[in-house]
Each structure stands twice: as C-alpha cells, then as structure tokens.
N, C-alpha and C positions, 0 to 999 in steps of 0.2 A: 504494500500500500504506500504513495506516496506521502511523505510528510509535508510539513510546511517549510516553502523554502527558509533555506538559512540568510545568513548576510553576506554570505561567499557566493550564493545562488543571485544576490539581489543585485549585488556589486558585478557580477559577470554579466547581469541583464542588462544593466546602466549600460555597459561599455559595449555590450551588442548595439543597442538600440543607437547610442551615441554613433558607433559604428556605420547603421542604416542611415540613418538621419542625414551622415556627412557623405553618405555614398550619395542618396537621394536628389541631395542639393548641386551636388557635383553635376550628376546624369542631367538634372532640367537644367543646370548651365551650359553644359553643354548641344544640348537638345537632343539628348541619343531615342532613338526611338520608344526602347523598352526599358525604362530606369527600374522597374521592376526585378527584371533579371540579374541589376544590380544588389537590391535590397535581399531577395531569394541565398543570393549567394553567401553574403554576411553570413545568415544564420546558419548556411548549413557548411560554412567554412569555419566557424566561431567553435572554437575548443577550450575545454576549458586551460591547458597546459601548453606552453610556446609550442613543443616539439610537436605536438600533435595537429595544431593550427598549422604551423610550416609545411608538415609533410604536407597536409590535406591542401593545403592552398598551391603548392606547386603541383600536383598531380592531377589537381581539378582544372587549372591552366593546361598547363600538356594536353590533357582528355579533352577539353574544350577545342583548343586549337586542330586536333587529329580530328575530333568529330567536322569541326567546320571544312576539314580540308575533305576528307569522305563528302560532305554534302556538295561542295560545289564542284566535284570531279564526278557524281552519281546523279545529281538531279538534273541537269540541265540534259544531260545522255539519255537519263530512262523516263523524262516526264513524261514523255508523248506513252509510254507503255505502262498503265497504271500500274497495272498485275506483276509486269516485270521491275518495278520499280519498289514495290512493297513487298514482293520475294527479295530483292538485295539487300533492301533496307534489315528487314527481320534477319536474313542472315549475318548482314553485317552486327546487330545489336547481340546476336547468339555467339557467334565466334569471339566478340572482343568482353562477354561474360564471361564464359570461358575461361581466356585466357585469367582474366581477373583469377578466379577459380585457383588457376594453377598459380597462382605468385603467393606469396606467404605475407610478402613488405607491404608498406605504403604502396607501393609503384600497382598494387593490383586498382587501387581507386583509379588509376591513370586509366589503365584499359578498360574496366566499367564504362567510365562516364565518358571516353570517345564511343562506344558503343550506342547510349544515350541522348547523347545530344546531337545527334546526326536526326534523328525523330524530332527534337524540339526545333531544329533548327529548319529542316525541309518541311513539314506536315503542313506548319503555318501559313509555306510562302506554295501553295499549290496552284494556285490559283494566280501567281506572278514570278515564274521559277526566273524570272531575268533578273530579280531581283535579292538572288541567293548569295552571290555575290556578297553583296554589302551588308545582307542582313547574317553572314558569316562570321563578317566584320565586327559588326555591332555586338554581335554575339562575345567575340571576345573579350571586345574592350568594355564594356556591361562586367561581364564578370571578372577581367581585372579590374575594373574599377572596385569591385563587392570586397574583393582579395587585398588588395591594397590598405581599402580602410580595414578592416576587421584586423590588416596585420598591425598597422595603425596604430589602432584602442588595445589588441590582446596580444601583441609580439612588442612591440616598443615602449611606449606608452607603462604600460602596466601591463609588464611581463612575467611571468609565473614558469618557470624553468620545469623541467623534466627529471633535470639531471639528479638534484636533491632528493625527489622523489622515489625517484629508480634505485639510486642505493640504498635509500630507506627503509625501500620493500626487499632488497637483495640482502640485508643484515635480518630484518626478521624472515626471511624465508629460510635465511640458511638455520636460525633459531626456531624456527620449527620446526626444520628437519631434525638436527640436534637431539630436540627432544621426542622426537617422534622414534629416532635412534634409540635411545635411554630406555623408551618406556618396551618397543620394539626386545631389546636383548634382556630386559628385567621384569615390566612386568607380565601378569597373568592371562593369556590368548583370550581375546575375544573375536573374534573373526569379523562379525560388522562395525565395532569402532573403528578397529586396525584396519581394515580396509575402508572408512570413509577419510580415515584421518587420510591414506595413503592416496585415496584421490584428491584431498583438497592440494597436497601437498604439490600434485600432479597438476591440477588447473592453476596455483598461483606461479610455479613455474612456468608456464606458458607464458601467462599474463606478464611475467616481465621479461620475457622476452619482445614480446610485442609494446614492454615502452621503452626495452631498448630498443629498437624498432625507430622510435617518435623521438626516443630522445639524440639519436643521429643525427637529427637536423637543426641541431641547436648546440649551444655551448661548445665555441671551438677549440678552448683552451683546455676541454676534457675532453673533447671527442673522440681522440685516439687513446686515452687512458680508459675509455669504456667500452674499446673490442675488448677486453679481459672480461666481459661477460660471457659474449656465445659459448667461450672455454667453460668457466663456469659451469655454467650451466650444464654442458653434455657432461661433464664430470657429475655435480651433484643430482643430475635428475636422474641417474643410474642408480641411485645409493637405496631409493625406497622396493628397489629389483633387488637387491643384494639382501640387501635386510631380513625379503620375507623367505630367499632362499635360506640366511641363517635362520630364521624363526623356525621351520619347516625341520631342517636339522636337530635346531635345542628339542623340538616336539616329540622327532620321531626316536631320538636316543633318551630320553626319559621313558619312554615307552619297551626303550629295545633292556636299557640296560639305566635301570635309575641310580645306581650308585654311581657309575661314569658321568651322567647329566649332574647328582650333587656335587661332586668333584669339582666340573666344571663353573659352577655357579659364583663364585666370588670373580672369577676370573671376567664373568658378564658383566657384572655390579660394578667393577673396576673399570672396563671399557665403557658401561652406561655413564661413569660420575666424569670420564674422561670427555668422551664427548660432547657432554652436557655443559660441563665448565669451561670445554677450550674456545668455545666461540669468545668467548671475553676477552682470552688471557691475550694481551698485546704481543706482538711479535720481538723474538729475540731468543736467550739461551732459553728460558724456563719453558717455552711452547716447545720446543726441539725436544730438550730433556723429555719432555713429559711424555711424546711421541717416541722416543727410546727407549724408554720404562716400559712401554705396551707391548712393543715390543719382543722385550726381554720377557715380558708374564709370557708371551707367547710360548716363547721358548722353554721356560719351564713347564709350561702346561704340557707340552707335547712328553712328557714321561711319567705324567700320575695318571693314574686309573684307567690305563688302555685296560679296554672289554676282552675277554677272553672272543667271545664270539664274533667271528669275522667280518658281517657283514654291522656290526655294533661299532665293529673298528673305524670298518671305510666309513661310516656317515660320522664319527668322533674325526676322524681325521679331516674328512671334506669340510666340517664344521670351521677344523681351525685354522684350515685354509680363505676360507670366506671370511673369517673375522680377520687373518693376516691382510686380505685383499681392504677389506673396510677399512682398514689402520691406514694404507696407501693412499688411498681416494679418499678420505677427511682428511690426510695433511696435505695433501695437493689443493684438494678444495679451499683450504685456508688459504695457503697461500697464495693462490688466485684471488680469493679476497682480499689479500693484505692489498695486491698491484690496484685490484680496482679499484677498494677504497682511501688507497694514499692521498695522503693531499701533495704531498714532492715527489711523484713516481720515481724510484731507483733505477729502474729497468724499462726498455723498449716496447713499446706497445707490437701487441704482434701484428701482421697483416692484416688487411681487410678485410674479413670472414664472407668466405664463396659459399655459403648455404644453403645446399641445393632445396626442391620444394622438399617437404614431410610428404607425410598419406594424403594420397588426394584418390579419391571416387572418384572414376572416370565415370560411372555410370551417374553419381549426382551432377557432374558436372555437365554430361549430354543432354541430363534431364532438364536442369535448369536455363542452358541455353536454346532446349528445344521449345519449354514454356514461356520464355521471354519473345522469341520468334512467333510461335503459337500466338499470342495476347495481340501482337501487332499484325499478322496474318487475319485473323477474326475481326480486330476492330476494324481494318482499313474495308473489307470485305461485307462490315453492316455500313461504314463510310459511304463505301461506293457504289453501294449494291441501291443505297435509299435516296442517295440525295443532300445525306443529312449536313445541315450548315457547318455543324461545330462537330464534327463525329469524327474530322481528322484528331480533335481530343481524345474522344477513348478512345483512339489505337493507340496514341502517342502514351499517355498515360498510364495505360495497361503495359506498356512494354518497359515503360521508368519506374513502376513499383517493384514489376517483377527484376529488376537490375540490381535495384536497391536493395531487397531482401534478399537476392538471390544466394545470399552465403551461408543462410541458417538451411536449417537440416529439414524443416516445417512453416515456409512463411505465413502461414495463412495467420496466429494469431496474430502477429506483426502487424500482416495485412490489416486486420478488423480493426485494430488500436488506428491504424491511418486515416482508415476509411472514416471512421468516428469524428478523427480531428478532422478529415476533408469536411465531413457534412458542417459540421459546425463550421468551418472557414466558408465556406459557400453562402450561410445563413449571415455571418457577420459579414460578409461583403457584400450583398444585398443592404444592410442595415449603412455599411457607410456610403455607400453609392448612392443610393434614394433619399435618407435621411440626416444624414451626418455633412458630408462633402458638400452640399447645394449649400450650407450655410457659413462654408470656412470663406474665408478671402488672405490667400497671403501662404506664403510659407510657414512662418510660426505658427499658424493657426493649425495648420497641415499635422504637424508635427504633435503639438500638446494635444490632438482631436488624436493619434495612431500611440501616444505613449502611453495611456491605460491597459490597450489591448499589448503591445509587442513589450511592455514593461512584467508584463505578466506572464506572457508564453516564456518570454526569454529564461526568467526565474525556471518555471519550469520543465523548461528544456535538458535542466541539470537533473532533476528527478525521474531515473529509469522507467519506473513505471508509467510514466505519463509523458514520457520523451517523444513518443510515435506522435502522439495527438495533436501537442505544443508546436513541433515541427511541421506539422501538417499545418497548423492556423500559419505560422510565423512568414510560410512562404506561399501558403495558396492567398492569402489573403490577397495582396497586390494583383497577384497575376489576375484572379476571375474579376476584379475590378477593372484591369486595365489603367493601374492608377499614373498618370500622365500630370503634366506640371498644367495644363489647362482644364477643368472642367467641365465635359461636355454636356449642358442641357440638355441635350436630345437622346439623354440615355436609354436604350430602351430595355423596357423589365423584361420582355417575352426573349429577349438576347444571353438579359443575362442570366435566365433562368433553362435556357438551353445547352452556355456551356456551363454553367453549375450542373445541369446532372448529364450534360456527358464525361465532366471531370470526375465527377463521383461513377460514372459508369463505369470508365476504364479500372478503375481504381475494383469495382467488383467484378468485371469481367477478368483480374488478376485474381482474384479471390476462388475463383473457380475454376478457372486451367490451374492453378495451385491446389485445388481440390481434387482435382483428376490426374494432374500428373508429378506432384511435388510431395503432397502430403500423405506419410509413410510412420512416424512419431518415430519414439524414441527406441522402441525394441527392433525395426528394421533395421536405424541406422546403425547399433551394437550390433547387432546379427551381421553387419556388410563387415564391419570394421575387424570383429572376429575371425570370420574368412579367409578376410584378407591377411590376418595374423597367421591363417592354418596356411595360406598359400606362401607366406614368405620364408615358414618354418621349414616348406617344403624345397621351396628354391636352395635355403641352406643347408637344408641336408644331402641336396642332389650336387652342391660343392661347386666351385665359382673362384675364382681372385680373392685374396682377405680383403681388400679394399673395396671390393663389391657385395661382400658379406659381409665388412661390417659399416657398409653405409646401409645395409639391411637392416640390423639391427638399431641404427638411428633413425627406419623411419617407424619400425615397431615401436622405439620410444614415442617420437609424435604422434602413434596411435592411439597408446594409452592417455597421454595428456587427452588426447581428443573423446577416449572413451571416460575420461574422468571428468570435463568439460560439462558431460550428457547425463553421468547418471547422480539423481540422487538414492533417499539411503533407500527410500521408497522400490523407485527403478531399480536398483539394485538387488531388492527382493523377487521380483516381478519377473526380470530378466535373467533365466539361468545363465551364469556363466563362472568361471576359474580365472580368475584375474591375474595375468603377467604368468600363468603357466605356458605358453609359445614362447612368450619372450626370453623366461629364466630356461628353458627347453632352448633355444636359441644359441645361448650364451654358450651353453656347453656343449652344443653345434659346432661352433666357432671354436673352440675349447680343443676340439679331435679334429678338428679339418687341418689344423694350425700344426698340430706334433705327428700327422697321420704319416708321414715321411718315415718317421725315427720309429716307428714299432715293429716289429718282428713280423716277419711274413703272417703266422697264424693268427694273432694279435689284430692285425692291420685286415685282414680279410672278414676276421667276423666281425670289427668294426664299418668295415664296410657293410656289409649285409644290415649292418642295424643302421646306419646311417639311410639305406636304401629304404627300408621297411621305416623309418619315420617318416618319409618323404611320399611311400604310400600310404599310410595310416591317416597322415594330413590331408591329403588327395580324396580319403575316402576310399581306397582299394584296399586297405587291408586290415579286417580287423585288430581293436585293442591290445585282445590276450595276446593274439599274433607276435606284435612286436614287443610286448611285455617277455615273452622266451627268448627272443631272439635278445636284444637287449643283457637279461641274465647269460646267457651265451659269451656274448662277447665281454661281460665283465668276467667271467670265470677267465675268459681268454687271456683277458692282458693281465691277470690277477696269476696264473701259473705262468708268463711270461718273464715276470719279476726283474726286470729292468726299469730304468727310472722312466724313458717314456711310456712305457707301458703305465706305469704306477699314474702318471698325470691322467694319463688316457681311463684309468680305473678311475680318480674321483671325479673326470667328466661324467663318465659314463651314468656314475651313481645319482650326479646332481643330475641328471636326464631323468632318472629314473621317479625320482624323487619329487621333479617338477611335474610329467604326465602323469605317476602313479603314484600319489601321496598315499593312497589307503592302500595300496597293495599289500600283499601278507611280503616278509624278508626274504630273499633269493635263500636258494641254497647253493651253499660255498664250503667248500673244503676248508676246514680251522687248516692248515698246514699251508694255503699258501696266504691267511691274512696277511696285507702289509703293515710293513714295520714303518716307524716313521724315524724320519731322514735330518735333518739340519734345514730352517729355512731357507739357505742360503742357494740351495739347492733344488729348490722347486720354482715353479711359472707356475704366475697366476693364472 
C-alpha cells in the first residue's frame, strides 16, 4: 500500500515540476510544435539518483534519434502501402524489444525506445508523411529539451549521487551474507527461513549490481575504483551455493556418524564468530592473522574423529574441503571490498568488465516482441479497416505499453495500474481543456493552474505502488490536451473524447494480447528457468572448454538471482522445486571435467559414463536410480584408484551425489579403500 509521501518525495516533485515548467517555457519560446513531448519526457527521465537520471537521459536521446532516423528512411518509402508499412513498423518495434530483452545495462532503454518512437513519431504524421522530416526533428529536440532541464533540476542543481549509495548497500549486503554465513554453519536447519533468507540475499545482489549499472555514469573520480564491484560480486554471490553445499554435508554426517559431526562442531562456531566479526575488523595484520588461524583449525580438524565408515569419511572430508574453499572466497571477498571501499585506492582499478548477457528466455523474448508487433498489427488494422480519426492512437499506444512492460514476466497487472492512471488522465484533461484553461491568460497562470495536479503525481511517482498511475497522469495529461502556448477556443469535446478513449483503447487492446500471449505467472516462469538449469547441467556434463563451462555456470548464477527475484515464501511452497541443486550438481561438473586428464584409465572411464548418464538424466532419457548406480560406480572407481587425482575426483563425485540425491540411502564402499586425508597444501579446490 502506498504511504504518504515523505519530504524527499515532495522535494523530488518540486524539482520535477520546476523541471516541466522551465522545459514548457522554453518549447512556447521557441515555438516547437509539440512542447508536450517536452514536459512527457521530464517525468519519465526524472530519477530519483544522478546515475540513474544520466543513464536514462542519454539512452532515451540515442533511442529517440534511431527511432526518428527509422521513420524518415520507412515512411516516406512505404506510405503509399499501408499494410506494408504497418508490417515494418510492428517488426521494427519487435526486433528493437528484443534486442532490449537481451542487454542487461542501461543501453537496453536505448533499443526499447528507438523501437517506440518510430510509432509516435510516423502514426501522427499519416496523413502528411512530407512532413516526417521535421516532425523527426522536432521530435528530438522536444525531448532534448525535456533531458536537458530535468538534468538541470536532478543532475546539477540538486544532485543526489549513486555512488554513496551503492556502497552503502554493498557493506550491508556483504553483512548479511556474513550473517547468513554464521547462522548457515551454526544454527539449527530450517529449510524455509534458510532458503528465503538465501533468496533475499540473491535479489539484493542483483539489485546492486544494476546500480552499479546507474552509478557508471556518474562520479568520475570513482568511476574506475567501482569496476571492483562486478568482481565482487561473482565472488560473493557464489558463497550462498557453497554454504548450502556445507549445510547438506554438516546434515548428512550427523546423521551418518554423530560423534564425527560433534567433533566437528566448535570448529563451525569458530568459523561462524569469524565470519560474523571480520566484516568490521579494518584491514591490516589482525584481519590476515585471523584468516591464518582458520586456517590452521582446518588443519587440525582434518585428524580428530575420522568415521571409521567410509563413505562417513568422504562427506567429513568433502565437508572440510568446502569450509577450506569458504575460508578462500571471504578473504578474497574482503579484500575486494577493502579496493572498492577505499577512499585512496592502493591499487589499479581492473579493466572495464565485458559482461556478457545472464539467462535470457529466448522464448519470453519472441513472445514479447511478437505481442508488441501483434498490438500495433491489430490496432492499425481497426485504424484502417474503419476510418477511424484518432485510431492511429491505439495502434501506436498499444505497441508503447506493451514496450514499456515488456520486461516483467506478466504485464498485465502493470498494465491495469496504467490503464487506471490513463483513465483518470483522460478525465483530468477534459477538466483542464473545457474548464480550467478558457480562464488562465499568461504563463504564470498556466503554471500555478498545472502545479496542484503534477505537484502531486510527481510526489507520487516515488511510491511503487502507485508509480504506474502517477506516470500515467504526469504524461498523458499534456498530450490528450494538446497543450500549446495558445488556447484554442474552438476546442472541440467530441475530439477530445475520441482520442481519450482511443488512448485508453490501445492501452486495453495491450491488456489482452498480454492476456493471450504474455500472461503465464509465476510457476511457468520457475518451471522455464528450471529447465533451463537441467539443460545447462546437461551441456556440462557432455564437456566443453573450462571457459565455456564456466561462463555456464555464471549464467546458472543469474538464474537463480532471477529465480529469487520471482518467488516469495508463499511461491515457494506452491512451486515444487530443489533450489541450487543443478547449480551445486554443476560445480562439481566443472570439478571432474577440470582433473578428468590426470585419472587412471578405469577411474576416468566410469567417470565418464556418469558424466554421460547426468547429461541424460537432465535430458530426461534416463532414469534417476539409473544414474544414482552409475554414479556409486565410479566413486568406488576412483576411490580403489587411490591417487590424488582420483581422490579430488572422489569428493567431486560425492558433492554430485549429495547435490541430486540428498535423501538417498549411503553407497556401499569397501572400508579398505576409504581415503585418508592429505595436507591442505595438496588439494584443488
């Protein structure tokens, strides 16, 4: 539910409005056709943080300039061919959706809205395409005018940086993982807290990734001290995968052999108070020390309370592998944090991070540019098909919502939240057209008569819930008025009452190709995202380049964010599924693919076989049990192999096992060949 804005919401509305106001005055000095498009743009460039405003204002420029240049190389060639003309348009607005789609950055608003405004910009002028040209022009410079002031009021003026931000949330993120760590190795299994905490941890990751994203485009004198984030981040967003693999291990060796698991117990307590306390402790000897100490328990740990029973051993040993591995990846994580949050960086900022895209749905993505084409195919075809004056509106409209939304998983609520604020902008521009405007004279007047209404959207604009609606008044309002620096008496009501509900048409005619071809919720889109975890599990088990396996594995991680994103604790009960078992199954994919060289002919062959039988199992050709024998097969293999790659290849094989078949009953294993364990210094992680 929304609240009542605050003074941060009211104060952002001032400097919007102040923003509109000084675009507005601009436009009727100049005499630009549509000052409108100028005020439109304000609002929906108006962010509240510098970085976010910049990205959005130069990508909305770009897209703007690309649309105009599609329009006046498409429309003067295909007007004379209606049909053909409204097929290029729709595909052009599908393909540069799309593309959006697949970009991760800011830079995807850039191809959205050249997709977009090729429809605003041609639809209008159908009826005078000689004059596409200039109204391309106009087009532009309208919207840098909107860009300019808004950067004006929220980038210069009363600027609000990213940067402080970003870190602020990259100290408490990494402080909740921390403790997520702590409670993770100490306290008592709950399966649905540990797994919601484990997605929240998962969605705020993301999320700062994408305002390092925003904050790129600002603060120049930090901007190369905060690539030390994308590092970051792929390091610490691994650690909540690691964790539940040791969680899975403390579970199943209390189970196999509980005096082994109480053994082990201080040794967790000690790594939980370690983790918990080192986010504070400043850098220097004591954070080192204290990272050597861990160490060292390691080391001693590996000769109390080995299980007589072998397969009791390998999951003790695999255990204190992954807590060895954990120990790794928090002191590296730190110290990635020390570089990004220095105020004298020490050290070189690393390169420009090449980020290729994450998970991306090829089938959401055909869907979505098929319904955005769709929306503008339909409308232009009740357009053309009737007569209708204004009906090049809903086409144009119907294919601008569906752009706009076009990123969520399910537009349609989105959609209604619009539709709501259209209706009501439609009603209030009626009100200032016939009753309001006939009585102003002057610009001030202009002005104190539109700052009630956009003093109020603006406020909130900042409150999610009510974001759709507010945005919807802030910029339909101008447009369905046609508000012009002269009042024209000869307004007529039956005009504007035609393209008020063709704007609101398009707007449901998007509401219902969205109904037919977009709207799936939320257990479709977990069920794709799944899949797609079984298919990549499968591609690395069928073996590949490490560097193509494990940019594999980085897009399974943006799966999960993405599946953490979707579900709550709710969804998650609803939704059968085993969270990060691909991905931890994955890991120790990658794990044997890596040492598959260095093992013994017999070794390396039943590892292949089970390598092969995961990669059908994922496929769906071959049952569970199936690979659950094969699997113990080749652990027996490298386990009577008894060389050291074999032995890595043993606690891969286990954390496989371990990750598909946590409840499975213990292999059986010959006591005579458990391994022994070795000296750290001597194992890969």
């Amino acid at each position: 539910m929304p609240g009542f804005p605050s003074r941060a919401d009211w104060l952002f509305s001032l400097r919007s409005f102040a923003a509109a106001a000084l675009a507005l005055w601009i436009a009727f000095s100049l005499d630009l056709p549509r000052p409108y498009w100028a005020v439109g743009t304000v609002y929906i460039v108006s962010q509240t943080f510098t970085g976010a405003l910049r990205a959005k204002a130069l990508w909305r420029l770009i897209g703007t300039f690309c649309g105009g240049v599609f329009s006046v190389l498409a429309m003067p060639n295909l007007i004379d061919e209606p049909i053909l003309f409204s097929l290029a348009v729709a595909l052009w607005i599908g393909l540069c959706l799309a593309a959006s789609l697949y970009d991760p950055t800011p830079r995807s608003y850039g191809f959205m809205l050249s997709g977009y405004t090729a429809a605003l910009i041609c639809f209008p002028m159908v009826d005078s395409p000689g004059t596409i040209f200039d109204t391309a022009i106009y087009r532009v410079i309208e919207t840098s005018l909107g860009i300019l002031c808004a950067l004006l009021m929220h980038g210069i003026l009363f600027p609000r940086p990213s940067a402080p931000r970003l870190l602020a949330a990259t100290r408490a993120w990494l402080n909740d993982l921390a403790r997520y760590a702590a409670d993770s190795l100490t306290a008592p299994h709950d399966p649905v807290r540990f797994s919601s905490e484990r997605r929240r941890i998962g969605r705020d990751g993301a999320a700062l990734l994408a305002l390092f994203q925003q904050a790129r485009y600002e603060a120049p004198h930090r901007r190369a001290q905060l690539l030390w984030l994308p590092r970051l981040h792929e390091r610490a967003r691994a650690l909540p995968t690691l964790l539940t693999a040791i969680g899975e291990r403390v579970r199943t060796l209390a189970v196999l052999d509980p005096s082994a698991a109480a053994a082990l117990r201080p040794l967790l307590a000690d790594m939980a108070d370690w983790m918990a306390q080192s986010i504070d402790v400043p850098a220097g000897p004591a954070r080192t020390l204290s990272a050597h100490r861990m160490e060292g328990r390691l080391r001693d740990a590996e000769q109390l309370g080995i299980p007589a029973e072998p397969w009791a051993a390998l999951v003790r040993e695999g255990l204190l592998e992954r807590l060895r591995e954990l120990v790794e990846q928090w002191r590296e994580c730190r110290l990635l944090t020390e570089r990004l949050l220095a105020e004298r960086p020490q050290e070189a900022a690393p390169t420009e991070p090449d980020r290729p895209p994450g998970h991306v749905d090829p089938l959401l993505v055909g869907l979505s540019g098929l319904a955005a084409g769709l929306a503008l195919l339909l409308g232009c075809a009740l357009w053309i098909g009737t007569g209708w004056a204004h009906g090049s509106s809903l086409a144009m409209m119907g294919a601008v919502a569906l752009c706009i939304f076009g990123q969520l998983d399910d537009p349609a609520p989105a959609l209604k939240k619009f539709i709501t604020g259209s209706i009501l902008a439609v009603a209030i521009a009626g009100l200032y057209q016939f009753a309001i405007l006939p009585m102003i004279d002057g610009f001030p007047l202009l002005i104190l008569a539109l700052a009630p209404l956009y003093l109020v959207a603006g406020a909130l604009i900042a409150q999610p819930a009510v974001m759709a609606q507010a945005l919807a008044v802030a910029v339909t309002v101008p447009t369905v008025m046609s508000l012009q620096e002269t009042y024209s008496a000869s307004a007529d009501f039956a005009a504007y009452l035609d393209g008020g509900f063709a704007t609101v048409g398009g707007l449901i005619l998007a509401l219902a190709i969205t109904r037919l071809v977009r709207s799936f919720g939320v257990a479709w889109r977990v069920h794709r995202l799944m899949a797609a975890d079984r298919r990549d599990l499968a591609s690395m088990a069928e073996g590949g380049a490490p560097a193509d396996l494990r940019r594999i594995l980085g897009v399974m991680l943006d799966r999960f964010e993405a599946l953490a994103a979707r579900l709550t604790a709710i969804d998650a009960q609803t939704v059968r599924l085993t969270e990060l078992a691909e991905l931890r199954a994955a890991l120790n994919v990658l794990r044997l693919r890596e040492g598959m060289a260095e093992l013994p002919r017999s070794a390396r062959a039943a590892t292949e076989a089970t390598l092969a039988a995961v990669a059908a199992t994922a496929r769906g050709r071959l049952p569970a049990p199936a690979l659950l024998e094969r699997l113990d097969a080749a652990l027996q293999a490298c386990l009577s192999a008894r060389t050291r790659p074999a032995r890595r290849a043993t606690l891969a094989l286990s954390g496989l096992r371990l990750a598909l078949f946590p409840d499975a009953a213990p292999p059986a294993m010959r006591s005579g060949d458990a391994p022994q364990p070795e000296p750290a210094r001597n194992l890969v992680a």
